[in-house]
N, C-alpha and C positions, 0 to 999 in steps of 0.2 A: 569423568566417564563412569556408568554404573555398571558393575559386571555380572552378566545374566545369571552364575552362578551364585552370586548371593541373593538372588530377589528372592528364592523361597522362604526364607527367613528372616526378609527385613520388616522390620517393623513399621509400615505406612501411615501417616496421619494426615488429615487434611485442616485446613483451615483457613476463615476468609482473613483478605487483608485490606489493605488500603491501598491508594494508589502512591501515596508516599513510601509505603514498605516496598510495593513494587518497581521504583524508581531505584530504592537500594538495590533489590534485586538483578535490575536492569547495567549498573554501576559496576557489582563484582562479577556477574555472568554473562555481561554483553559481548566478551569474544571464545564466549567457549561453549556457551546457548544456541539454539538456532533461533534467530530472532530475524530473517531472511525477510519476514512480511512485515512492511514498514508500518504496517493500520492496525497491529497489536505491541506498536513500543511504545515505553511508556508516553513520550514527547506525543505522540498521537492520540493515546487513550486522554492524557489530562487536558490537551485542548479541547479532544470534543468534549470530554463530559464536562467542562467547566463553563463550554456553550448554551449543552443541550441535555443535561440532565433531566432535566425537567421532573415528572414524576417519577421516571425511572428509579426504580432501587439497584446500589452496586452488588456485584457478584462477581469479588475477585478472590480466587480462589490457589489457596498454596497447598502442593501436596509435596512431604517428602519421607524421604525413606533413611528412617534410623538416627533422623534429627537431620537429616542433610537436604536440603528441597531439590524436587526432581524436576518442578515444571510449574504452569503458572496458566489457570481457567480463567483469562478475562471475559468473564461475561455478565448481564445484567438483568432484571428482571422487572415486568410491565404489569399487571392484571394475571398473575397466574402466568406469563409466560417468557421463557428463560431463550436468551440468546448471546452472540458476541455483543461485547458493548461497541456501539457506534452505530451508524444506520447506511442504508446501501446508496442512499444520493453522497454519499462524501467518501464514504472507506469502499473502497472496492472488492477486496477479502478479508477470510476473517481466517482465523487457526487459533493454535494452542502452543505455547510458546513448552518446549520441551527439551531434558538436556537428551544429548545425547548418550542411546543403549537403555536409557529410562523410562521406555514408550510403555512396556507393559506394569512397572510399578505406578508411573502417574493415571494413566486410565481408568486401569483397573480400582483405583484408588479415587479417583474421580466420582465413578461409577456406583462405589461404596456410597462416599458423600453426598451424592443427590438422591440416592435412596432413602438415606437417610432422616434428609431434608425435606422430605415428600415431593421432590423436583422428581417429575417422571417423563416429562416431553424438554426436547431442545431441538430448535429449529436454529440450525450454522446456516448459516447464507453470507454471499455466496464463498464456496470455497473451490481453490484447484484440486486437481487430480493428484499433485505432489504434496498436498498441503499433510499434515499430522492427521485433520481428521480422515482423508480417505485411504491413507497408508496405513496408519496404526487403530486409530478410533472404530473406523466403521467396522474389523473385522474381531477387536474386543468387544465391541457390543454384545454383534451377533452370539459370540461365543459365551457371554452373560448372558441371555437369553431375550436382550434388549432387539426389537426393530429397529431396522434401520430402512430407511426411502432416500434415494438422490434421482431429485430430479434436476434435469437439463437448466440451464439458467444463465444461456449464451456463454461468450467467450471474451477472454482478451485475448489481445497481441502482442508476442515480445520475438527478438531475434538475439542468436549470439553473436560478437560484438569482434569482427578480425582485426587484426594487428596494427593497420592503415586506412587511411582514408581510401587509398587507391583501390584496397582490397574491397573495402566495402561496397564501392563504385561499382567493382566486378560481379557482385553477384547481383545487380539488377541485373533484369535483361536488358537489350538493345535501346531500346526505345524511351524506357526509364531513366535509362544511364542518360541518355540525351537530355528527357526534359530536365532532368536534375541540374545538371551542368549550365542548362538556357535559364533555368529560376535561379541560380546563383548568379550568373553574369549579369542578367537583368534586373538584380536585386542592386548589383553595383554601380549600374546605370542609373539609377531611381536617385541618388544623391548623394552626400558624402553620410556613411553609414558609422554609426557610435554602436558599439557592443560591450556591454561588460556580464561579469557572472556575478550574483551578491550573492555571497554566502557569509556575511560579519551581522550579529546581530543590530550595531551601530549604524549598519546600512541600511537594514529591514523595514522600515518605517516608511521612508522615501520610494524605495523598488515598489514597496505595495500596492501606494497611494497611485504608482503607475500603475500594477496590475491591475486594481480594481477598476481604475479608470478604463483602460481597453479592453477586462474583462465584460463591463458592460456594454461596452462601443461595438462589440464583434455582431453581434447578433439578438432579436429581442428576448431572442426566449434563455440564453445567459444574463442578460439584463434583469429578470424576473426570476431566474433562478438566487441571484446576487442581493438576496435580503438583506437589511442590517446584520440580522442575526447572523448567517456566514458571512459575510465579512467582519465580523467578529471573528469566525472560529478561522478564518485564515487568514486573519493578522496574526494571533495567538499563535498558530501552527508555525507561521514562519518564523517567530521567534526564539519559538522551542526547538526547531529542526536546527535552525542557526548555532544554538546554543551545544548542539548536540556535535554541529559539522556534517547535516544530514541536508543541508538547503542547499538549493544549485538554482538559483533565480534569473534567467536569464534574462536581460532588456535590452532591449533594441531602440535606435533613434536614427531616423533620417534627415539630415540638415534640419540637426536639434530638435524633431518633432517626432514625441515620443511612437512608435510604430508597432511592438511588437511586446509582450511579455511570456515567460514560458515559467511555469513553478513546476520545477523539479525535483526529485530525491533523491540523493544518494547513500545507501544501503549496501556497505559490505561492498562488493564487484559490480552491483546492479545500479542500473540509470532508470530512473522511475519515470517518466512523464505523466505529471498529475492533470495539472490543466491550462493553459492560455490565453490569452486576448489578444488582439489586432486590432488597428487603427484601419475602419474601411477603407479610407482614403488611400491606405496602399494596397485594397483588394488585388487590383492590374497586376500587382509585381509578386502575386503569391507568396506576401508576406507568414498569411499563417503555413502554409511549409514550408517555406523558408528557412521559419525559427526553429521550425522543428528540427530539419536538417542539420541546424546548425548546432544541436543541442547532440545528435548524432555524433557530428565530427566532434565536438569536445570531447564528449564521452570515453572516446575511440582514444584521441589525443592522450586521456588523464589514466588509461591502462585499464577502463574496466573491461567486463565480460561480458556482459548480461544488458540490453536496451529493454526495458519493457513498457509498450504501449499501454497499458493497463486496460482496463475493462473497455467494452465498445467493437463494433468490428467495422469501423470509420474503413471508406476506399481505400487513404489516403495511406491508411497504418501497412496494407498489404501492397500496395505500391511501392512504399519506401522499405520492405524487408520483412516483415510482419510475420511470424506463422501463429495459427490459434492453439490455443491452451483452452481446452474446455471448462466451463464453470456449472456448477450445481449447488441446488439448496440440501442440503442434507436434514433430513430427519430423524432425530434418533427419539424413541419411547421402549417403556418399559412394558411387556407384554402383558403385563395383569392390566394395566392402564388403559389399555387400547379398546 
């Protein structure tokens, strides 16, 4: 913990690093960090970038104070222009991974370093309202004398997460609470039902070769989205979340025909829902909310707090509990620049 009393006299430095140094970083500070947003650990940043680097240059950046690091700038840089590393079809926010009490030495410190560097624009996208950059970042700026613009850039969905299943039940309304209760019964009707959760890197391999399979099965334009190249980056992803104890891979089987798949994350107290596929053949039995439901009651079951829909504002997220969390692009430049 840093104490505001001494930042007038710490000594700040910055410096880039690698994603390997970052991994260390992630090792000794991953329970005392806020590292809450799963699309800035390191497990995240080195499968995408080992996807999708492409010409991208890295820009991982340590700043710390008095020899002690405060925080950690994952971002990268394209033609002149500087962003989170990752891209918004796969990661759905982006932030600054920071310790805490240390917002105004790593900023501030930040700030310094891209001036430096002749870095004068940075476009975050998208980020929350609770994220680092619009609590701490966006009003260091201003007060550097840096612009700042956020604009609107829809929302996700997430709910917090009560004690029971029953509880949970309760706060649908009437009508919900019913269909909910008729899509599980009728899920049980549809045949003898196999579920398991893969979260062992040993099992990763086999869960995939499902996911992928029903991730294309669901719909054409997930079929199209499902390049080689991601399927690349989310075989590697579940390996590394695996490794981490961050994968919660849900698959589903109806008299042994594979039906459902759910990739999820878990983060600290929070249940991530990343993304799914379904077998049409059990469109009837609204298999795809189903799984999702059923990834609900685990969640609930295993003590967390936090369900998050992630980005999208799908019917289905504000059906089953959903409220919105607004998102934004944030721009930050330096006013000689502008």
């Amino acid at each position: 913990m840093m104490r505001k009393a001494n930042q007038a006299s710490a000594e700040v430095t910055a410096r880039k690093a690698t994603l390997t140094e970052i991994y260390s970083l992630w090792l000794d500070y991953r329970h005392t960090w806020q590292w809450q947003n799963p699309f800035v650990t390191p497990p995240w940043l080195k499968s995408w970038w080992n996807n999708f680097a492409g010409d991208n240059e890295p820009l991982l950046i340590v700043i710390s104070a008095d020899g002690s690091p405060v925080g950690i700038a994952p971002l990268m840089m394209k033609k002149g222009a500087t962003r989170f590393m990752g891209s918004i079809d796969l990661c759905d926010t982006g932030d600054f991974i920071v310790a805490p009490g240390g917002e105004d030495l790593f900023f501030n410190g930040l700030l310094s370093f891209l001036e430096s560097e002749g870095i004068h624009r940075l476009a975050l996208e998208p980020v929350r309202p609770d994220s680092h950059v619009c609590l701490a970042f966006v009003p260091i700026a201003r007060a550097n004398k840096w612009h700042v613009s956020l604009v609107s850039q829809g929302a996700s969905l997430e709910m917090d997460l009560p004690a029971s299943w029953e509880e949970y039940l309760q706060t649908l309304d009437r009508k919900q609470r019913h269909e909910v209760r008729r899509k599980l019964r009728r899920l049980g009707e549809a045949g003898v039902l196999g579920q398991c959760s893969v979260k062992k890197v040993s099992e990763t391999d086999s869960a995939m070769d499902m996911f992928v399979q029903l991730f294309r099965q669901s719909r054409k334009d997930k079929k199209a989205f499902m390049t080689s190249q991601r399927e690349s980056f989310f075989r590697n992803l579940a390996a590394e979340l695996a490794h981490e104890k961050m994968l919660n891979l849900l698959c589903l089987t109806i008299d042994n025909t594979p039906a459902a798949a759910v990739f999820c994350i878990e983060n600290g107290k929070t249940f991530h829902l990343y993304n799914n596929g379904f077998n049409p053949r059990f469109r009837g039995n609204s298999i795809g909310v189903v799984s999702k439901l059923l990834t609900i009651r685990s969640s609930i079951e295993s003590g967390l707090l936090v369900y998050d829909f992630l980005n999208g504002t799908e019917r289905y997220k504000y059906r089953l509990g959903g409220k919105e969390v607004p998102l934004s692009t944030c721009i930050i430049e330096h006013t000689k620049w502008r």
